[in-house]
C-alpha positions as CSV (number, residue, x, y, z in Angstrom):
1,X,-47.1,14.0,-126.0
2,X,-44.6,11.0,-126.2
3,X,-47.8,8.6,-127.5
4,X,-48.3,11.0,-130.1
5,X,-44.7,11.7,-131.3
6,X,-44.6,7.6,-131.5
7,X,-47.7,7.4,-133.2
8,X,-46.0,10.2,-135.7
9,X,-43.0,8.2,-136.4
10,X,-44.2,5.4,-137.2
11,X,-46.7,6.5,-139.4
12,X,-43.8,8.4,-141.0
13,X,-41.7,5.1,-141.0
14,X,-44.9,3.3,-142.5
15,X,-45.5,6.4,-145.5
16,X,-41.6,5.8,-146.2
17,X,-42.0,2.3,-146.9
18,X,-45.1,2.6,-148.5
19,X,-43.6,5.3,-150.8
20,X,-39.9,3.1,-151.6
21,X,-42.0,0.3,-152.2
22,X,-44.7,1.8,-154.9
23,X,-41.4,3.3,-156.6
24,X,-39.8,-0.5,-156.7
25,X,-42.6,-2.1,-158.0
26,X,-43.1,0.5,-160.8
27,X,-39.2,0.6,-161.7
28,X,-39.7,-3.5,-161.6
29,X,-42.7,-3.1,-163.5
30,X,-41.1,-1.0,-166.2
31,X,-38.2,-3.5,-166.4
32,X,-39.8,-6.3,-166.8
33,X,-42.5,-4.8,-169.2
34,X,-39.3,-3.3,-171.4
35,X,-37.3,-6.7,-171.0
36,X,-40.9,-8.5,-172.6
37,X,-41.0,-6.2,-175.4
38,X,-37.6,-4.5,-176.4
39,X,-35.5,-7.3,-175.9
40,X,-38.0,-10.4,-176.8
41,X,-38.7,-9.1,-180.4
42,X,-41.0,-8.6,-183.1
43,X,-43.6,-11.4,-182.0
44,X,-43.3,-9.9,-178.5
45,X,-44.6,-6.6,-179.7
46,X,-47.4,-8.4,-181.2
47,X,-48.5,-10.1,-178.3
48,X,-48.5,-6.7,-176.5
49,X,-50.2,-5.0,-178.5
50,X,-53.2,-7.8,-178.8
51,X,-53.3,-8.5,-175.0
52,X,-54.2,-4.5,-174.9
53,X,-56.6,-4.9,-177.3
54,X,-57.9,-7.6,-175.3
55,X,-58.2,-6.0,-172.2
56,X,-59.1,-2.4,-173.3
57,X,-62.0,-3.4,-175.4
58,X,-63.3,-6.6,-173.6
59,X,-63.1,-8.6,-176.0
60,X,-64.5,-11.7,-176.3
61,X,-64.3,-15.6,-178.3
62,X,-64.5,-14.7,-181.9
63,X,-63.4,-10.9,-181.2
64,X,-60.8,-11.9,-179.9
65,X,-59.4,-14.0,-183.0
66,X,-60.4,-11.0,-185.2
67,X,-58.3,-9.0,-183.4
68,X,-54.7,-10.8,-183.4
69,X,-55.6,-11.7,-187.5
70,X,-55.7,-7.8,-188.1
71,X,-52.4,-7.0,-186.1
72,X,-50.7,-10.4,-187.9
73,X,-52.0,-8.3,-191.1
74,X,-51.0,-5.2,-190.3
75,X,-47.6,-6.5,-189.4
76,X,-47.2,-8.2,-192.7
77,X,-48.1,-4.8,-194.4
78,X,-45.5,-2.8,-192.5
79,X,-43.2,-5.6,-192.8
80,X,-44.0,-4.7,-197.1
81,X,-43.8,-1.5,-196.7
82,X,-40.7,-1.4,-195.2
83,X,-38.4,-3.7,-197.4
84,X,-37.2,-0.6,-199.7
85,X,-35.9,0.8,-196.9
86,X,-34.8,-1.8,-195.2
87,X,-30.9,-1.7,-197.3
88,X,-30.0,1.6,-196.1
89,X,-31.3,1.3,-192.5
90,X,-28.9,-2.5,-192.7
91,X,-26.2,0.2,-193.6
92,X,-26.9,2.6,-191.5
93,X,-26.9,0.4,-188.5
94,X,-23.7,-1.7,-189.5
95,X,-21.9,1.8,-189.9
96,X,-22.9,2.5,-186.0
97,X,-22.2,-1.3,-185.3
98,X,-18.2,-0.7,-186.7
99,X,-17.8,2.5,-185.0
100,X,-19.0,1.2,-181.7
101,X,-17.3,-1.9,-181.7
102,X,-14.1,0.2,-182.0
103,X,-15.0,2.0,-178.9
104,X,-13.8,-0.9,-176.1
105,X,-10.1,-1.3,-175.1
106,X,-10.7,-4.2,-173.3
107,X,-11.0,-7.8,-175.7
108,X,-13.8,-8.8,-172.7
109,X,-15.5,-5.6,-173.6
110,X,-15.4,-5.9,-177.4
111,X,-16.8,-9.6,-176.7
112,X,-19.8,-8.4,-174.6
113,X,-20.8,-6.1,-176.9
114,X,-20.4,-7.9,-179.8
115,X,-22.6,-10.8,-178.2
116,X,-25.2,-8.4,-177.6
117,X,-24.9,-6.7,-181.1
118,X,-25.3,-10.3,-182.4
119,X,-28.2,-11.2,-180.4
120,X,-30.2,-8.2,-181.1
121,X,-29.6,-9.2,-184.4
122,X,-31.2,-12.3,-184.3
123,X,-34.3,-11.1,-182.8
124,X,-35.0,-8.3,-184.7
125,X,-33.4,-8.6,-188.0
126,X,-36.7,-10.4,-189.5
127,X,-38.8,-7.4,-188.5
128,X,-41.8,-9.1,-189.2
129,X,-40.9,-13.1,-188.5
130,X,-43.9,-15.7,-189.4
131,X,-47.2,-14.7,-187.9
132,X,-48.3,-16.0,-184.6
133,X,-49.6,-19.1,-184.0
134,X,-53.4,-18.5,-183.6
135,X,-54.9,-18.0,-180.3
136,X,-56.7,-21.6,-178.8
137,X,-60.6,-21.3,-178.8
138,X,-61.8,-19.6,-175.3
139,X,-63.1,-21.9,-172.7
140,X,-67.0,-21.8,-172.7
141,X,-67.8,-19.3,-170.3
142,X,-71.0,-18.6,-167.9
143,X,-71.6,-15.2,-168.7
């Protein structure tokens, strides 16, 4: 009975760690994939979305080109589409900008925020930036 009951605990202690670490490397997981995309910008969401392509169609060589030219395209196309909105969404967003920045009563906190009002500026202000740079030919593979 005291074999068994040991053999029970640790397979318990084993399932616990086994459980904690599947839930770390998912909230990692998330973090990093959110850091990559939300916080990297317009070309990171590009690169995203044509590494899926990749991988969930299988492309290959001269698919594979195809693919990023039609998300550079598409980009540019939403990037057209949007411009007549684009004035009130600028004033929209400096509106909520003001009335947050009024929000800290602490000078360190007003300069945090305004540091990273300023950087998500910069990174996604040009919602569509310059397309990316094209993809170098695939090694020749033995297939």
């Amino acid at each position: 009975m005291k074999r068994l009951r040991g053999c029970l605990i640790v397979v318990f202690i084993f399932g616990c760690g086994f459980l904690v670490g599947g839930f770390l490397g998912a909230v990692f997981g998330w973090t990093a994939f959110f850091n990559k995309v939300v916080k990297s910008g317009p070309v990171a969401v590009q690169e995203v979305i044509i590494d899926r392509v990749r991988s969930d169609l299988h492309l290959k060589g001269e698919q594979r080109g195809a693919a990023r030219k039609i998300v550079q395209e598409t980009a540019l196309e939403l990037d057209a589409a949007t411009q007549a909105v684009r004035p009130k969404v600028a004033e929209i967003l400096g509106r909520a900008e003001d009335r947050l920045l009024a929000l800290p009563t602490r000078e360190n906190q007003r300069t945090s925020l305004q540091r990273t009002l300023d950087q998500a500026r910069r990174k996604w202000q040009p919602a569509v930036p310059a397309p990316i740079t094209p993809e170098p030919p695939p090694a020749a593979s033995k297939e």
